[in-house]
N, C-alpha and C positions, 0 to 999 in steps of 0.2 A: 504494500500500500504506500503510494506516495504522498506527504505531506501535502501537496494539494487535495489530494483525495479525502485525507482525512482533517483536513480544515472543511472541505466541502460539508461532510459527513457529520461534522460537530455542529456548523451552523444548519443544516436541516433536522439536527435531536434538537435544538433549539428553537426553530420555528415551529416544531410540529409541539413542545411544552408550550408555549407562546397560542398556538389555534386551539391548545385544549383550554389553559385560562381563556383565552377571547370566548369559547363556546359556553364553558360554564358562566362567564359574566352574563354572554346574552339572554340565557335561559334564564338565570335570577332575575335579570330584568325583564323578561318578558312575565315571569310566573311569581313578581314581587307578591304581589296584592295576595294571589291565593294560598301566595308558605306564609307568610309574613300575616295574615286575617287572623288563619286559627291557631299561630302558635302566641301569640299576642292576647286573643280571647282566653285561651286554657288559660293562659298564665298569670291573666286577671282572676279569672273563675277561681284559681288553686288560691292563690293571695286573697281573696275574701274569704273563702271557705276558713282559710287557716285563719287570719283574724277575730272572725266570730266565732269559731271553736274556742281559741283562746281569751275572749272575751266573755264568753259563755263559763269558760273555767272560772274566769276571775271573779264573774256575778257567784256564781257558784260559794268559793271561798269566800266573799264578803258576807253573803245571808248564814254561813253556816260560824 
C-alpha cells in the first residue's frame, strides 16, 4: 500500500464517520418533537408523582 493510498483510505474512514454524525443529526432533527414530547412528559409525570408521594409522607408524619 502506498502512502497515497493510505492517506486516501484515512480520509474516506473519515468522511464516511462524518455522513454517519450528519445522518444521525438529520434524523434528531427531523424526529425532534416526537423523542423529545414523550420523554419530557414521563419525566414530568415521574417528578410529580414522586413529589406528592413525598409530600403525602410528610402530611402523613405531621398528623401522626
Amino acid at each position: 500500500m502506498t502512502p497515497m493510498n493510505a492517506f486516501a483510505d484515512l480520509i474516506n474512514s473519515k468522511m464516511n464517520s462524518i455522513d454517519r454524525y450528519m445522518a444521525v443529526a438529520q434524523f434528531l432533527r427531523r424526529n425532534l418533537v416526537s423523542i423529545s414530547f414523550p420523554v419530557l412528559t414521563a419525566t414530568f409525570i415521574y417528578l410529580d408523582w414522586s413529589r406528592t408521594k413525598n409530600w403525602k409522607l410528610q402530611q402523613q408524619k405531621v398528623e401522626n
